[in-house]
Each structure stands twice: as structure tokens, then as C-alpha cells.
C-alpha positions in Angstrom: -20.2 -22.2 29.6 -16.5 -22.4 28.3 -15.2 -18.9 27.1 -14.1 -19.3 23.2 -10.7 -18.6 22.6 -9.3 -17.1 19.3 -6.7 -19.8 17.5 -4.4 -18.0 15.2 -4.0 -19.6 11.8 -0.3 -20.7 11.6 1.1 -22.3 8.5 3.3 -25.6 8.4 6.6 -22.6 8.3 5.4 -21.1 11.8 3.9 -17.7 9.5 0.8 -16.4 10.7 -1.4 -16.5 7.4 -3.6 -13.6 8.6 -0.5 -11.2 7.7 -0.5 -12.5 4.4 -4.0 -11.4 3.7 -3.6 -7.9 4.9 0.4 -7.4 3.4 2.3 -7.9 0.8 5.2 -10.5 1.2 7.1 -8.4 -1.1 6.9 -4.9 0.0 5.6 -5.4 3.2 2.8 -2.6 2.8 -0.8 -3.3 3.4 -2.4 -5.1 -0.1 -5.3 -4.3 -1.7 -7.4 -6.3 0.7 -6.4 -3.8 3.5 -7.0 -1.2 1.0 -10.8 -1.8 0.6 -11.1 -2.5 4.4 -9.7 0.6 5.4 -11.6 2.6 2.6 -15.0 0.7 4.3 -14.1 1.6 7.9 -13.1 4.9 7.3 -14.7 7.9 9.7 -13.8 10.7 8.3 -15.9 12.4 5.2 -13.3 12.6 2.1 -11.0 10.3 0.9 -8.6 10.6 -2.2 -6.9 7.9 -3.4 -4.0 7.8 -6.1 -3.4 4.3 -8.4 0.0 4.4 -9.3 1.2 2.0 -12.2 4.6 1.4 -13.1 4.7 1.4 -17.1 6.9 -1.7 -18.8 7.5 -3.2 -15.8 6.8 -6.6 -17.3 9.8 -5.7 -19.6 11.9 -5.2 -16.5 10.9 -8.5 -15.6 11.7 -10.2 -19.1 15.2 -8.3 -19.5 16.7 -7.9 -15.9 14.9 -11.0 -14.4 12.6 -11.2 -11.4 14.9 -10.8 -8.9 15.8 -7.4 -10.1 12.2 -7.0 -10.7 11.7 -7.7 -6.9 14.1 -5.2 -5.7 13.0 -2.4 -7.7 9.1 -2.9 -6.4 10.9 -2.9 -3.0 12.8 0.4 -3.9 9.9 2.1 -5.1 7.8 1.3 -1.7 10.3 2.2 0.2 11.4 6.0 -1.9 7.4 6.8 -1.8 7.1 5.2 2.1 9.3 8.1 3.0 8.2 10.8 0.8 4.5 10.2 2.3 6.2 10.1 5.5 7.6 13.9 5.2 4.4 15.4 4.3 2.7 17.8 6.6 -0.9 17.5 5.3 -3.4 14.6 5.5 -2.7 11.1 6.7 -1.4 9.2 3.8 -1.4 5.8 3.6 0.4 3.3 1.0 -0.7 -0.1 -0.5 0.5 -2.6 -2.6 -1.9 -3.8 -5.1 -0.6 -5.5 -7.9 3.2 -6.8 -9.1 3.2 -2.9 -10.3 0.6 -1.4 -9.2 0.7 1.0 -6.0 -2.7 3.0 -4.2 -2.1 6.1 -1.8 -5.3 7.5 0.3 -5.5 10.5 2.3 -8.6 10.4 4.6 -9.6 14.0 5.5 -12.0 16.2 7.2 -11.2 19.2 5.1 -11.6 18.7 1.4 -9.0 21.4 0.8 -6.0 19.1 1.4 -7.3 17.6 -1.9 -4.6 20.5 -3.8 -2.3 19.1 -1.8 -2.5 15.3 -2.2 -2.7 16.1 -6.0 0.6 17.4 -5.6 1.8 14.9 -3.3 1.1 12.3 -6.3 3.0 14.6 -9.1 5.5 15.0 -6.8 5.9 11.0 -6.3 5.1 10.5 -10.4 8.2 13.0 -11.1 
């Protein structure tokens, strides 16, 4: 019997179109898709999870244009992809969900790191 072979899904630009269900094109963090996959799969016993939306940005949109729009999204994944990346607790993850919408998760085994991904989030809000 022939062994199957896995055919990745290419689209007419030569992108593989499985990225584009897991990331978003214009951040390039893992989208909400991802989110609820991970969430799913998870091992370990707590989770917390942070939605994080960025008020008026429609009126950023209208005023500035989308382009600007675009980079400031951009801006703000990368300023809270770095903060996460400094912090010595709990393994933080960051996802794209929405134009303005942003989720971070900390999967734990010690519900005490709660405290600190509380105040990992204010931290990122401020």
C-alpha cells in the first residue's frame, strides 16, 4: 500500500494558507484560532487569560486612516511582545483577536502566579 503524503495548501501567491489560520497577517501573533487551540491542548491545571481592547480605535481608523491604524496595532504587539518577554513568572503568551482586540494567557501549575499576571496586565493597561 502507498504511504499518504501530506500536500501543503499553497495559494496562487506561493503563501502557505495554513499560517494564515493560526496568525495574524498584521501582527504576526497567533489569532484567535490558535488561542482556543492552545487553551484546548493545554496540560497544565490553571490558565489566566487577559482580553485587551483598545478603546476608539475605530476613530483612529476614521481620523488618521488605516494605514496608521495598521502601524499602531503593529506598535502595540510589538511594546506588549516585549514586556511579556521580560517577565520572570509564568509563560505568557500573546494573541491577536480582533482589528483591536489583544488576549494574553499564562498556563501555570501554581495558581499563585495569578497576583502576578494581574499585575503583568495593569502593568501593560498603564
Amino acid at each position: 500500500m502507498a504511504k499518504k503524503t501530506k500536500k501543503k495548501s499553497i495559494n496562487v501567491d506561493g503563501i502557505n494558507k495554513a499560517s494564515h489560520i493560526r496568525t495574524s497577517e498584521l501582527s504576526g501573533l497567533k489569532n484567535r484560532n490558535t488561542l482556543l487551540k492552545d487553551i484546548r491542548d493545554n496540560k497544565k491545571p490553571y490558565i489566566c487569560l487577559a482580553i485587551f481592547d483598545i478603546d476608539y480605535f475605530k476613530d483612529i481608523n476614521d481620523y488618521f486612516g488605516f494605514e496608521s491604524g495598521d502601524l499602531l496595532i503593529q506598535k502595540v504587539s510589538s511594546i506588549i511582545s516585549e514586556y511579556i518577554k521580560l517577565q520572570e513568572f509564568g509563560d505568557y503568551e500573546l494573541y491577536h483577536l480582533s482589528i483591536d482586540e489583544f488576549a494574553l494567557i499564562c498556563a501555570t501549575n501554581d495558581i499563585s502566579e495569578k497576583e502576578h499576571f494581574i499585575l503583568t496586565c495593569s502593568n501593560i493597561i498603564e
